[in-house]
C-alpha positions in Angstrom: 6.7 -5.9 28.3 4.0 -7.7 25.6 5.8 -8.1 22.4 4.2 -9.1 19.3 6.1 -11.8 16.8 7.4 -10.7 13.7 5.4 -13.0 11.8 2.0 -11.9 13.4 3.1 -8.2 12.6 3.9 -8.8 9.4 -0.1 -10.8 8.9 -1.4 -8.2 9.9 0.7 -5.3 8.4 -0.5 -7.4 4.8 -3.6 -7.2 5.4 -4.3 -3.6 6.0 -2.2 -3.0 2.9 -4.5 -5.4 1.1 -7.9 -3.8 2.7 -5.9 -0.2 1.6 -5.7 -1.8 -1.7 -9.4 -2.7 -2.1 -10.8 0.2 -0.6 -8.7 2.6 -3.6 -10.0 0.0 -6.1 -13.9 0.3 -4.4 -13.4 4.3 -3.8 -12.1 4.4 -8.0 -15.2 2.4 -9.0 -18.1 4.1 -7.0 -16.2 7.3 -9.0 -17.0 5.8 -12.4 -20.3 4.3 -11.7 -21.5 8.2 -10.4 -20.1 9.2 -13.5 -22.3 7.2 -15.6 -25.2 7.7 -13.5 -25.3 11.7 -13.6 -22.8 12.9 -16.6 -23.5 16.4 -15.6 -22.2 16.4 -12.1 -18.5 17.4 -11.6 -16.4 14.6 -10.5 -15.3 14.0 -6.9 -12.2 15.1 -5.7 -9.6 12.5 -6.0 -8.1 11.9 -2.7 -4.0 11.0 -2.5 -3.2 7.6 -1.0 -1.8 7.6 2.2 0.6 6.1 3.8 1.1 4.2 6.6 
């Protein structure tokens, strides 16, 4: 069996949570910037975070 070490799981588990992270942060920005682009739109649905 291929095991992977605990401290190469936990690199990489770190930086999906990051990338997760960033991508909320980008996906919450684009939101405002429509916004202010086109006022009468309605705004997009908010999506819940998931969880890994």
């Amino acid at each position: 069996m291929d095991f992977v070490p605990r401290e190469e799981f936990d690199a990489v588990k770190a930086m999906a949570s990051k990338a997760r992270s960033e991508n909320e942060w980008l996906e919450a920005r684009i939101a405002v910037l429509e916004a202010q682009a086109n006022p009468a739109a309605p705004p997009r649905a908010a999506k819940a975070p998931s969880k890994l």
